[in-house]
C-alpha positions in Angstrom: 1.3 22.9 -6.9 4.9 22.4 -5.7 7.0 21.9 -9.4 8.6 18.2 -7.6 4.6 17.4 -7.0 4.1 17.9 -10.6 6.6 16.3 -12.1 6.0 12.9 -9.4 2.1 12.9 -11.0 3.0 13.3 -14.2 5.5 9.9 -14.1 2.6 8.6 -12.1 0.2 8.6 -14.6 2.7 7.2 -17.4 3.4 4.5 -15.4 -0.5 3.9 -14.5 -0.7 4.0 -18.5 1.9 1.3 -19.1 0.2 -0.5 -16.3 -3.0 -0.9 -18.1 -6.6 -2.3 -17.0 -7.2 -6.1 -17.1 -9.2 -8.1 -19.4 -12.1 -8.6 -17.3 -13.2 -11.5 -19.7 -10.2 -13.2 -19.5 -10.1 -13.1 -16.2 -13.5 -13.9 -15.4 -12.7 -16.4 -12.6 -10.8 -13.7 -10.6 -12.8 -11.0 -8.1 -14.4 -9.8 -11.3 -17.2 -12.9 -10.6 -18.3 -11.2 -7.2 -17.3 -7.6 -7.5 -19.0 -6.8 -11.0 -22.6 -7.5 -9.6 -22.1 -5.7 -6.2 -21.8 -3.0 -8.4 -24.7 -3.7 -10.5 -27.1 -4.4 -7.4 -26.1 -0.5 -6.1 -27.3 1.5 -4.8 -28.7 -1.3 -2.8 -26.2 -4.1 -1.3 -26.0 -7.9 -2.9 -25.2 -9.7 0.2 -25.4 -13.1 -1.8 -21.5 -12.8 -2.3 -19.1 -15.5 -1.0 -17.1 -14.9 2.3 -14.8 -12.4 2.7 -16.2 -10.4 -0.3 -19.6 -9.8 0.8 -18.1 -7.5 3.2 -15.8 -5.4 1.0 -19.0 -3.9 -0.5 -17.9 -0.2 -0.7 -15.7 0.0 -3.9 -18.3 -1.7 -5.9 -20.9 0.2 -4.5 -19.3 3.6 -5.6 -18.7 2.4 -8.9 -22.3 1.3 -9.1 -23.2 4.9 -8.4 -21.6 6.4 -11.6 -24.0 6.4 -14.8 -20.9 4.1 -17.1 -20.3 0.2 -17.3 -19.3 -1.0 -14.2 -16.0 -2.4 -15.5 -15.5 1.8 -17.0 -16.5 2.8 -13.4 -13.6 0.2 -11.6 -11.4 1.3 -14.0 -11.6 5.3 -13.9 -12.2 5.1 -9.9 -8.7 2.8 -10.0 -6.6 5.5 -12.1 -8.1 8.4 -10.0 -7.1 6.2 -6.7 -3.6 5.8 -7.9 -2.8 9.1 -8.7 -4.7 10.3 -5.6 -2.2 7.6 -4.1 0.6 9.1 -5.1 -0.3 12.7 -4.1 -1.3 11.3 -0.8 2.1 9.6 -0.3 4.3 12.9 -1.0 2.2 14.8 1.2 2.7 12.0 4.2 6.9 11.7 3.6 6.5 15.7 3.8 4.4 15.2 7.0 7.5 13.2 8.4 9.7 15.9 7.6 11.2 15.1 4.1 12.1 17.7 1.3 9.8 18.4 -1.5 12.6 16.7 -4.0 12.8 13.6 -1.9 9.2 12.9 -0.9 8.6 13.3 -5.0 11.0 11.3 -5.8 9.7 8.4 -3.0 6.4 8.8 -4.1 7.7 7.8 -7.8 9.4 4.6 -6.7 6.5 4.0 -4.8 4.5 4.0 -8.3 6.8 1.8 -10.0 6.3 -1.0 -7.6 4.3 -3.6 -9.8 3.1 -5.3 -6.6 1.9 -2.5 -3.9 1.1 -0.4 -6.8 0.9 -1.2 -10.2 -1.6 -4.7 -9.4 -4.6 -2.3 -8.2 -4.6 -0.1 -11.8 -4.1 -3.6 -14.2 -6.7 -5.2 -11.8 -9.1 -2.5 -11.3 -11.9 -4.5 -9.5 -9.4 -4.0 -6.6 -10.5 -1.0 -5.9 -10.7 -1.1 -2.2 -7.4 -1.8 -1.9 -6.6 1.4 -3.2 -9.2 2.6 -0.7 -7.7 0.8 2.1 -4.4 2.0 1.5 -5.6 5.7 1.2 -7.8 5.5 4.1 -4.3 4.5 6.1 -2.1 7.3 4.7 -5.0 9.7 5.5 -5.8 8.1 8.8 -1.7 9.0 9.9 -1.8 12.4 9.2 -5.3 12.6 11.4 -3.9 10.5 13.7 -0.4 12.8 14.1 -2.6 15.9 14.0 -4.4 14.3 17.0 -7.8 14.4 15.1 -9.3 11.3 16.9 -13.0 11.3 15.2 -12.1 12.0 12.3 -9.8 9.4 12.2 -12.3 6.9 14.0 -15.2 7.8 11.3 -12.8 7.4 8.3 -11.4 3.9 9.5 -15.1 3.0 10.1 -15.7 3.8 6.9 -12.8 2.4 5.2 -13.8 -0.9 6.6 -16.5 -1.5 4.5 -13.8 -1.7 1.6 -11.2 -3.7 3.3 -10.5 -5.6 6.5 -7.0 -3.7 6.7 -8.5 -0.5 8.6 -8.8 -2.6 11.6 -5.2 -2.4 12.0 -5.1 1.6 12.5 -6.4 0.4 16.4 -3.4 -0.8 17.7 -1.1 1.6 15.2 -2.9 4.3 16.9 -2.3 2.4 20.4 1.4 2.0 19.9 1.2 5.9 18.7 -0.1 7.2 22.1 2.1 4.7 23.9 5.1 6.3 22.0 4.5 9.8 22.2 3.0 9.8 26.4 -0.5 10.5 25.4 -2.0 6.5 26.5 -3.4 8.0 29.5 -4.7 11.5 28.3 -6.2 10.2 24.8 -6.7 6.8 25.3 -10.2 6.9 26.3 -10.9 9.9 23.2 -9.6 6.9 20.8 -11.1 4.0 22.4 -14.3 5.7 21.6 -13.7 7.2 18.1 -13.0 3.5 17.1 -16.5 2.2 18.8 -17.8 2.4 15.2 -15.3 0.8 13.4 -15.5 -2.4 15.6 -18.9 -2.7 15.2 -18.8 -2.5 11.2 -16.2 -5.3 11.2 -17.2 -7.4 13.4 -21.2 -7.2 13.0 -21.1 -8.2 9.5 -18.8 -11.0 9.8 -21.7 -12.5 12.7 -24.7 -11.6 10.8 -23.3 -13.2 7.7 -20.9 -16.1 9.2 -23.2 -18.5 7.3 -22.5 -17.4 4.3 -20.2 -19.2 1.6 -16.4 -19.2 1.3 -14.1 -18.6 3.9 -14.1 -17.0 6.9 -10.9 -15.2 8.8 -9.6 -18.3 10.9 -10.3 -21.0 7.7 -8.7 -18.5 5.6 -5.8 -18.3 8.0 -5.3 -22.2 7.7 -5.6 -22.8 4.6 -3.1 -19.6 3.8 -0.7 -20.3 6.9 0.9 -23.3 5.4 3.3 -21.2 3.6 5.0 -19.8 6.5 6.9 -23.3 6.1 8.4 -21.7 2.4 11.3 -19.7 2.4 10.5 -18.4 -1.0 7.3 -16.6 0.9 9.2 -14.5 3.4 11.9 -13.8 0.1 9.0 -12.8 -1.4 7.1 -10.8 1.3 10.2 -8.8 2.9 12.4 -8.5 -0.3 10.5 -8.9 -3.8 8.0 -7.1 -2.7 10.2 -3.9 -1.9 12.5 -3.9 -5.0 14.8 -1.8 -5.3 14.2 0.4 -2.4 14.8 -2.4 0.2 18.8 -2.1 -1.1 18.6 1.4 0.6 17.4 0.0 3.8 19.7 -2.3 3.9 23.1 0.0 2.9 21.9 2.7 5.6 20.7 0.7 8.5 21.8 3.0 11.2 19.5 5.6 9.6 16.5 3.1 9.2 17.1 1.7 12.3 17.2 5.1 13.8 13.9 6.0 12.0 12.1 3.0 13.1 13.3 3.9 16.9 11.1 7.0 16.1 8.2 5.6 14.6 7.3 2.5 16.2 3.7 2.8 16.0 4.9 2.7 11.9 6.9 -0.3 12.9 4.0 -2.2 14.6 2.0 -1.3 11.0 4.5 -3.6 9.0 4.5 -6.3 11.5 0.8 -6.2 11.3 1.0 -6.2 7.5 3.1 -9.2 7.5 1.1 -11.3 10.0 -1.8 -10.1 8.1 -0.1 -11.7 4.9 -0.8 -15.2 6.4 -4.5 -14.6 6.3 -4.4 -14.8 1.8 -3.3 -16.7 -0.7 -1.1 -14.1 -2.6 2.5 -13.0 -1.5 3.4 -9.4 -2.4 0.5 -7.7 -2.9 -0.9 -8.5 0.7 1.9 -6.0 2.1 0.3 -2.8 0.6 -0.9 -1.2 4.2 2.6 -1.6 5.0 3.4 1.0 2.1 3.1 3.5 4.7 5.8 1.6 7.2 8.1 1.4 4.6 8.8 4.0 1.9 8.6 7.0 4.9 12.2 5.6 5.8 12.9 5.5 2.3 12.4 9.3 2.1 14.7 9.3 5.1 17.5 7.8 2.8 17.1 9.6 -0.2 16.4 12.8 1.7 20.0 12.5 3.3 21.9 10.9 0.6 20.7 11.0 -2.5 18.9 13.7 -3.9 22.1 16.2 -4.4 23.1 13.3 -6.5 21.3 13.0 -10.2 23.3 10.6 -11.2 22.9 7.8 -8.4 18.7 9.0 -8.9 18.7 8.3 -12.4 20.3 4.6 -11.4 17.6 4.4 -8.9 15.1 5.2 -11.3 16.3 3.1 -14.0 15.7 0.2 -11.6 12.4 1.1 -10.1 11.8 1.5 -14.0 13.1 -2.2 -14.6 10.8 -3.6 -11.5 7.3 -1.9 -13.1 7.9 -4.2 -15.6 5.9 -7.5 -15.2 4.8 -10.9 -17.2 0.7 -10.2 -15.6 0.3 -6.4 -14.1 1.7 -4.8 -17.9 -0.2 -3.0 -20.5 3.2 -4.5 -22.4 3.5 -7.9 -20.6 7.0 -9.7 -20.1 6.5 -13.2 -21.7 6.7 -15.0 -18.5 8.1 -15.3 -15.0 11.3 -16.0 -15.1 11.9 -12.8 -17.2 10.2 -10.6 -14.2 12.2 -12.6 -12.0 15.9 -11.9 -13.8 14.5 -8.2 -14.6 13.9 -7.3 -10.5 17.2 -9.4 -9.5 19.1 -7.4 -11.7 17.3 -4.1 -10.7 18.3 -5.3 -6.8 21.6 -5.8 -7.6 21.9 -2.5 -9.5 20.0 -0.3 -6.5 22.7 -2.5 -3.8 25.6 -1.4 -6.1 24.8 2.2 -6.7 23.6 2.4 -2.8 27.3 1.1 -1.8 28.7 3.7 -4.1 26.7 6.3 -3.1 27.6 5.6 1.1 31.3 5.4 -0.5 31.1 9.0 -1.6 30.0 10.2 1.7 26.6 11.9 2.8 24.4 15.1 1.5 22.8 15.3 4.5 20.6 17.7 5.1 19.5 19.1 8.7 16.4 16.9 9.5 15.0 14.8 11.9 14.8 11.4 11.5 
């Protein structure tokens, strides 16, 4: 194992310690009321669940399979997700050309984010979101290896945990659009996703009586918040603190990264319209990890890791940002404290960004 790998899993699984699990009693009003006894009905299916749970059956039903507690089960299949996560994300920013030191390093940051990270160890009945969000980093490197039924019978799969898959159909679209290939391999992907239409949509017919909310009431009663400023501060900033200072000190770079990777580009638009289908606000970005912290790698790749002085300021803030009044084995004591703690953190990544452009670049020869 690569020595950066190693040291990116070991921070990993501290900061998946200081995360901690939930109190499932506590919050017994949350998804523990449905998830719990989807895992207790399996190996069969309880399809007796409120709308839109019933159909993110697959988490529970592997957790139902192991011979523990199902609240043990959530909680070991959550830490083994996240540090699976992890691993999965250096080996995508080395995929897209980024050092070993660099990818590590992005991976890290990635596993101090409270929100796209941290929320699916503390809340482990959320365990198809960490499926989901594997299922997508796996499904690119199919995808830019060409491996069309694989990738088609992994989304199909992935579905069953989490409506997000469906948006690997038009990535992949925009992907063949991008690189020449609509007209070769269009046809080889239209079919390879045949299954993972029919497990989305099927369901959602056979069980459109059920109770709770389907896709377009769950879109109205969530779509209100558009009207907030605070919602898009919270979706396209809070939710990306620190590494969004990066982005925003090297936006010829990002810019030029996104020029090469629209099909990743199309992903975070997706993400975000997809945000307007929940009530949350950070946490509903997480397929858009994989849009995001790629062009992160870029940055730090270029700039920053010849620099262990500007990474351990980095660090310190992604460090400062983990922290969190809810998603903490150590919580803050409220809000406002998580609030100050990731405004200072921003302001701390912008300063040492603007410092670091000051000194001029490290640049390696890469793509972008």
């Amino acid at each position: 194992m690569p020595r950066p790998l190693l040291l990116a899993l070991l921070a990993t699984a501290v900061l998946v310690w200081l995360y901690g699990a939930m109190d499932t009693v506590a919050y017994a009003d949350t998804g523990v009321q449905y998830y719990v006894p989807m895992a207790e009905a399996s190996p069969g299916l309880d399809l007796t669940q409120n709308q839109p749970y019933v159909f993110r059956w697959l988490g529970p039903w592997l957790v139902g399979l192991l011979p523990v507690d199902p609240v043990l089960g959530f909680t070991l299949l959550a830490v083994l997700g996240a540090l699976a996560l992890a691993g999965l994300a250096y080996a995508v920013f080395r995929a897209d050309g980024r050092s070993p030191e660099a990818s590590a390093l992005t991976a890290v940051l990635l596993a101090m984010n409270p929100y796209l990270f941290g929320f699916n160890v503390f809340n482990m009945v959320q365990l198809d979101d960490v499926i989901a969000q594997l299922a997508l980093g796996v499904g690119l490197l199919l995808l830019w290896t060409r491996r069309y039924v694989a990738l088609g019978a992994l989304m199909a799969v992935a579905v069953l945990a989490r409506e997000p898959a469906i948006l690997m159909l038009p990535v992949a679209a925009v992907w063949l659009w991008e690189h020449g290939r609509l007209r070769a391999d269009g046809w080889r992907v239209a079919l390879a996703f045949v299954p993972l239409v029919l497990l989305f949509a099927v369901p959602r017919l056979l069980l459109s009586g059920q109770e709770g909310a389907h896709l377009v009431q769950t879109f109205l009663n969530a779509s209100g918040k558009a009207a907030d400023p605070a919602t898009w501060a919270r979706l396209l900033v809070n939710a990306w603190v620190p590494v969004v200072a990066l982005l925003a000190v090297w936006p010829r770079e990002t810019l030029a990264w996104a020029r090469g990777h629209l099909h990743l580009v199309a992903l975070f638009g997706l993400t975000l319209a997809s945000a307007f289908f929940g009530g949350d606000q950070e946490r509903l970005m997480q397929p858009a990890i994989w849009a995001v912290y790629p062009a992160v790698a870029l940055v730090l790749d270029r700039h920053w890791t010849r620099r262990p002085v500007a990474v351990g300021l980095l660090l310190a803030t992604g460090a400062l940002t983990s922290l969190h009044h809810i998603t903490a084995r150590f919580p803050l004591p409220d809000r406002r404290l998580t609030a100050v703690l990731a405004a200072v953190a921003l302001a701390v990544a912008l300063a040492t960004a603007v410092w670091v452009r000051a000194q001029g670049s490290t640049e390696r020869t890469l793509n972008p």
